[in-house]
N, C-alpha and C positions, 0 to 999 in steps of 0.2 A: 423553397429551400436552396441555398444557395451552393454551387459546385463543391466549394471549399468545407461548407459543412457534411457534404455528401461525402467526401473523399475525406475526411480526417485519419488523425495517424494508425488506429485502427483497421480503418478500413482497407488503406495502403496492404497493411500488412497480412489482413487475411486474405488478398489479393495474392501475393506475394508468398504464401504460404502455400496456397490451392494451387498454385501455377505449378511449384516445383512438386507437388505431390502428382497433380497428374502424368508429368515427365517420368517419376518414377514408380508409378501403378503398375504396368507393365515389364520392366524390368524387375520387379518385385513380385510378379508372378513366377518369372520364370526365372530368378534365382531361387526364389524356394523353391523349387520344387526341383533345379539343378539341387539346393543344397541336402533336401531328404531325399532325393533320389537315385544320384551318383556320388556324393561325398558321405551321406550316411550310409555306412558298410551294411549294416543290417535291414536297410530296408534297400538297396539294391539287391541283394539276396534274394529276399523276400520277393523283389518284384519280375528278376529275369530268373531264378530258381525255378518254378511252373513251364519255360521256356524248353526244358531237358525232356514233357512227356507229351508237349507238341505234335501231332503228324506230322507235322509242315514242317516243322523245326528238324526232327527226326530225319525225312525224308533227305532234307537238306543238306542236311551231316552227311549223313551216310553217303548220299551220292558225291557231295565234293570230296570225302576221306578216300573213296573207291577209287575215284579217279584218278585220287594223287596216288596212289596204292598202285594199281595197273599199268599206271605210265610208268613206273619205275621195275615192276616186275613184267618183263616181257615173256610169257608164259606161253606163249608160240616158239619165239626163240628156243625155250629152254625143253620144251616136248620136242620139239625137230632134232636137235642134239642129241636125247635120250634116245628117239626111235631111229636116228641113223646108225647108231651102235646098233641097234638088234637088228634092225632091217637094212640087206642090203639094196633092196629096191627101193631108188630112189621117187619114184612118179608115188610108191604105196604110202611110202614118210610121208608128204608132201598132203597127201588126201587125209592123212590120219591127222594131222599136227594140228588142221584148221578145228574140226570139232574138239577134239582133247582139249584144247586152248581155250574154247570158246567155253568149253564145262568146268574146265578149273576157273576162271573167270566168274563165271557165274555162281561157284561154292564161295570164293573169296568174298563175291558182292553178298551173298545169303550170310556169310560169316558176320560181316561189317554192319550188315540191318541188324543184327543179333544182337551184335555188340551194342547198339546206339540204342535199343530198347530196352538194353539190360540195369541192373541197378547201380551196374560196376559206372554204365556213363553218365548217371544221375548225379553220382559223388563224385565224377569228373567232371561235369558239368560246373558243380558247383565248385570246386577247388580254382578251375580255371578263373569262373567270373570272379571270385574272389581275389587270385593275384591280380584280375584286370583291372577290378577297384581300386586296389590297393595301388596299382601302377598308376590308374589318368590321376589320382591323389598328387601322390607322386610328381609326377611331371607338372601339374598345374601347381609344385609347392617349388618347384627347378630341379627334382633330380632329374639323373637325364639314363641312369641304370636298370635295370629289373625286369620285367616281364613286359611291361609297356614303358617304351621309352621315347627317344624324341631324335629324328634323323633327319636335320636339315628342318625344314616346314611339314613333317612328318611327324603323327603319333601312330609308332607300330606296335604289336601285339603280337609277340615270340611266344609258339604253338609246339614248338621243339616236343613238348612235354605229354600234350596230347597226341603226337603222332608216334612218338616212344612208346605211348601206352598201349596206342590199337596194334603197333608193328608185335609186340609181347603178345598180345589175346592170339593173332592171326598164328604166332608159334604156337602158342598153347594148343591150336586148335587143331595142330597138322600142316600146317601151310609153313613149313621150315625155311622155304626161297623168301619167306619175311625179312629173314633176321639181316639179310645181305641187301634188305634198300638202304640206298644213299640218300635221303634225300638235301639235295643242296640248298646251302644257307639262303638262296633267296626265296626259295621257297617256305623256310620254313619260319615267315611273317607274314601280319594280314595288315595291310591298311586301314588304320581303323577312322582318320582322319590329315587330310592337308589342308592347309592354312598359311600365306604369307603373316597373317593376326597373330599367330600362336604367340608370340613374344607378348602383345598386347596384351592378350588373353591371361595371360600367367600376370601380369599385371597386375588388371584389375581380380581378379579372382585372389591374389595376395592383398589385395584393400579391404576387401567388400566381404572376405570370408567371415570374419567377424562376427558383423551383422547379416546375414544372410537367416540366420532363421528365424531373425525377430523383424525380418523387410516388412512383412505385412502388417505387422504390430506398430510399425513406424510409421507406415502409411497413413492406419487407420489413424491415430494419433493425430498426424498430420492435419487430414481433411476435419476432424474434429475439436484442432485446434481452430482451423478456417473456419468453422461453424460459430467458436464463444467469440470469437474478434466483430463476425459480419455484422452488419449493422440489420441487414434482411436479412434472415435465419434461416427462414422457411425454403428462400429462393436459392442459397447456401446448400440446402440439404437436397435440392430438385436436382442442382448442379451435380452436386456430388454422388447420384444417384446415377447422372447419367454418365460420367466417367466410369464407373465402375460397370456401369450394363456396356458399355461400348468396348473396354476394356477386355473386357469379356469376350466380345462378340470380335473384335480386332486376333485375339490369342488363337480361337477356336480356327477361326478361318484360317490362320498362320498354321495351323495344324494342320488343316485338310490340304492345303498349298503343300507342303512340307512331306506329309506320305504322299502324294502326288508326285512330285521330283525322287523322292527314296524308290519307291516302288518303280518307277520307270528308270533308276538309274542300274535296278538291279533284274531290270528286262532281260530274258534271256540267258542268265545262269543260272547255273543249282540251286542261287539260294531265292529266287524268283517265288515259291509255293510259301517260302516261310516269309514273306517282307513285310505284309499287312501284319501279319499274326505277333512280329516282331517288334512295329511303331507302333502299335495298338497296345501291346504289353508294355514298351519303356515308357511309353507316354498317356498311361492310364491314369495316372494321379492330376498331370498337370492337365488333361482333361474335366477332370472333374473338379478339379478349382476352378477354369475358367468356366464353368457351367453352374460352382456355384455362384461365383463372386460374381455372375452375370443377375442372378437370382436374388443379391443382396442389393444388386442394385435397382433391382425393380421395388425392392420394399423398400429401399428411402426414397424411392422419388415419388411412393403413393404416402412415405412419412410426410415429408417436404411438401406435397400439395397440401394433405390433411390439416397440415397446422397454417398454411398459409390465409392470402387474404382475399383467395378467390369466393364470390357468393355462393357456388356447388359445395367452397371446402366450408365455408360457415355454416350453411345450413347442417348439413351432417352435425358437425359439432355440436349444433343447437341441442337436435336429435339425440346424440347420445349423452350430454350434458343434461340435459330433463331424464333421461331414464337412469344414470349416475346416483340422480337427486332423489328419486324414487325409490332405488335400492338402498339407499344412503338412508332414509327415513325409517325403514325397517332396521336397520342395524343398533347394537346395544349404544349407550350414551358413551362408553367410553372410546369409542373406537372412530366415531363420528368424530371426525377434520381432525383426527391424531395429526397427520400429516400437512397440516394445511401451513404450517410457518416454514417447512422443509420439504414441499413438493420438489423445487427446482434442483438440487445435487440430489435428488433421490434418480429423479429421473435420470440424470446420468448415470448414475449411477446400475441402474438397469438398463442403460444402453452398454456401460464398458463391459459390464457382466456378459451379454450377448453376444459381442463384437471378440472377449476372449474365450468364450465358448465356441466359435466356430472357428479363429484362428489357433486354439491350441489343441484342436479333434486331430486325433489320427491321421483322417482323411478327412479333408474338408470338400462334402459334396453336397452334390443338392439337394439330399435326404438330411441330412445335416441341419443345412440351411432353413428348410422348413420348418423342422422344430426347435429353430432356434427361434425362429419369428415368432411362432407361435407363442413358444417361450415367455420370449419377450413382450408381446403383444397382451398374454394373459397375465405378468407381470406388472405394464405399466397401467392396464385397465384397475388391476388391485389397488395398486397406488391412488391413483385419481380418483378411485370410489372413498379411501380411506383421505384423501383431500379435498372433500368437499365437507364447508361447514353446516352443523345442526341449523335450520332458518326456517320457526314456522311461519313468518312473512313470506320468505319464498318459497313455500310449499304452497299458500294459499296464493302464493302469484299463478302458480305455477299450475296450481289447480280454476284458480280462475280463467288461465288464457286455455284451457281445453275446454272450460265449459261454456255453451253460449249467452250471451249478453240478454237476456230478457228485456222486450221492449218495454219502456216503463208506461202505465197506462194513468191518466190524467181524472182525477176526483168527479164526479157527477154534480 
C-alpha cells in the first residue's frame, strides 16, 4: 500500500484532530473542575463548608485570631497600670502583673477556641468563603473592588469582617479591652495569591469560561471524532486510551508535587496542622476525576485491543462470537439479527450514552466509572447478541467445528 494511500485526506485529519485533543486533555481536567469548583458558587460551598468543623482547620483559626488578638491587647501592660494604682509597692506590681497577664491571656485564648467551635463561626465560616467566591469571580471577570481584590500582581482577601466579629464575641464575653483593638489596615488582609500571570490569567479565563463545563464533552467528542476519520480504529482507540490513563496519571502526580510545595510552604505557622486537611478538601473532586479518567482509560485501550487485529484479540472474539450465536439460537424469531442492518450507529450510540453518563455525574469518580463500563459493557454485549443473524448452517458449522471428525472407515 502505498504512503499516499496510507495518509489520505482522512487520515491527515484524524491526525490533526487527536494531536490537538491531547494538548488539551489536561487542561480540560483542570478547567473543569476550576469551573465546578471555584466558579460554581454552590459547590464551593459545599466543598470548603465541612472545612469550619475541621480540628485542624479549627485549631488553626483559633490560634492565628489569638495571636492577632494579644499582640494588640497587651494585657501585662494594662494589669501593671491597674495594680500600680492600688499598690504602692512596686517590686509586689511587677510579681503580680506577670501571672494576672498570663491568666487573662489564657481566658481570651479559651474564649477564641469557643468561639471557633461555636455555630456562630460555622455561618461565618460560610458567609466569608462565600464573599471570597464571589470576589476571585470577580477579579478573574476585572473587577478590582470587594472582598477579594487585585493589588498590583496580588489577589488579597479583606478579613475586616471576621475580625469585627470575634473582637464583638470577646465584648460579649467580658473581655471589654476588645472593643479598643486597632487592628491596622495591613493587617487586616491575607494573601491569597501573587502572580506576574494574573493579567494573563484573567485573559484566558475571559475566553475559555464559556466552554469550561462542557471541556470534557469537547474532548471526548474530539478523540471520537479521531476514531470515525482513522483508517485503523482499533489502534485509534489503544491510543486514545493511553492519553487519557497518562493523563491521568500526569494530573495525580501534579497533585501530590503540588501539596508537597503548599504544605512546606506553610511549615511552621499556625496554619501548618490544617494544610493537608485543606488541599485534600479543595482538591477532592479534581482527584477523583483524574482517578477516574485514568480508569476510562484503562477500558479503551483493553476496548482498542479487543476489537483489533492482534491473534490474542481474535481468538477471544472467536470465543465470545460462538457463544453470542448460541444464546442467539435460544431467543424468540423476532428478535434474532433485529439489529443486524443497524449494529454500527447503535454501537455509538451506547458508547455516547456512556461517555455522557460519566461526564454529566455529579462527581465523576472511579465508582462512577465502573458502572459506567459496566453499563456499557452489558449494553453493547445486548446489542451484538440481538446482531447476530438466525443461520441454521452456522449453527451446524458451529456445532460441527466442536464436534470431532470421525475417521471414516473403508467397506470390507
Amino acid at each position: 500500500m502505498s504512503e499516499s494511500k496510507r495518509w489520505g485526506g482522512r487520515s491527515i485529519a484524524s491526525l490533526i484532530v487527536f494531536i490537538l485533543a491531547v494538548i488539551l486533555t489536561i487542561p480540560a481536567l483542570v478547567g473543569h473542575w476550576g469551573h465546578r469548583t471555584i466558579i460554581d458558587s454552590g459547590r464551593y460551598i459545599e466543598t470548603v463548608g465541612p472545612l469550619a468543623t475541621s480540628p485542624e482547620v479549627q485549631e488553626a483559626v483559633a490560634k492565628a485570631i489569638s495571636d492577632a488578638v494579644l499582640e494588640r491587647v497587651d494585657t501585662e501592660k494594662q494589669v501593671d497600670g491597674l495594680l500600680s494604682g492600688l499598690f504602692p509597692d512596686r517590686p509586689l506590681v511587677q510579681g503580680l502583673a506577670g501571672p494576672i497577664s498570663a491568666g487573662i491571656n489564657s481566658a481570651i485564648t479559651a474564649l477564641i477556641d469557643r468561639f471557633v467551635a461555636s455555630d456562630a463561626f460555622q455561618k461565618l465560616w460560610l458567609t466569608l468563603n462565600t464573599q471570597l467566591q464571589r470576589g476571585l469571580v470577580a477579579v478573574l471577570s476585572g473587577e478590582t473592588n470587594g472582598t477579594v481584590r487585585l493589588e498590583g500582581d496580588k489577589i488579597v482577601l479583606d478579613i475586616s469582617s471576621l475580625l469585627g466579629d470575634v473582637q464583638q464575641f470577646l465584648v460579649n464575653e467580658g473581655i471589654t479591652a476588645a472593643a479598643n483593638i486597632t487592628i491596622p489596615e495591613s493587617d487586616r488582609t491575607i494573601v491569597l495569591a501573587e502572580s506576574p500571570a494574573l493579567a494573563q490569567i484573567r485573559a484566558v479565563y475571559s475566553l475559555t469560561s464559556p466552554i469550561l463545563e462542557w471541556f470534557p464533552l469537547l474532548i471526548a467528542a474530539m478523540f471520537a471524532l479521531s476514531i470515525a476519520l482513522a483508517r485503523r480504529r482499533a489502534r485509534t482507540v489503544v491510543a486514545t486510551g493511553i492519553v487519557l490513563l497518562a493523563s491521568g496519571v500526569i494530573v495525580w502526580q501534579g497533585l501530590l508535587i503540588g501539596e508537597g510545595v503548599f504544605v512546606d510552604q506553610l511549615a511552621g505557622t499556625v496554619f501548618e496542622p490544617a494544610s493537608t486537611v485543606f488541599w485534600n478538601t479543595l482538591f477532592a473532586y479534581l482527584l477523583a476525576g483524574v482517578k477516574a479518567v485514568a480508569l476510562i482509560g484503562v477500558a479503551v485501550i483493553v476496548a482498542g485491543w479487543l476489537s483489533g487485529r492482534t491473534s490474542s484479540a481474535r481468538f477471544l472474539r472467536g470465543h465470545v462470537s460462538r457463544g453470542l450465536s448460541q444464546i442467539s439460537s435460544r431467543m424468540p424469531a423476532g428478535l434474532q439479527g433485529s439489529l443486524a442492518g443497524s449494529i454500527g450507529w447503535v454501537r455509538w450510540v451506547v458508547y455516547a450514552v456512556g461517555v455522557l453518563i460519566v461526564m454529566l455525574a455529579d462527581v465523576m469518580s472511579p465508582s462512577a466509572v465502573l458502572w459506567t463500563v459496566a453499563l456499557t459493557a452489558g449494553l453493547i454485549t445486548l446489542v451484538e447478541l440481538l446482531a447476530v443473524q438466525p443461520s441454521s448452517d452456522a449453527a451446524n458449522t458451529a456445532d460441527a467445528a466442536d464436534t470431532p471428525t470421525p475417521t471414516p472407515v473403508s467397506p470390507a
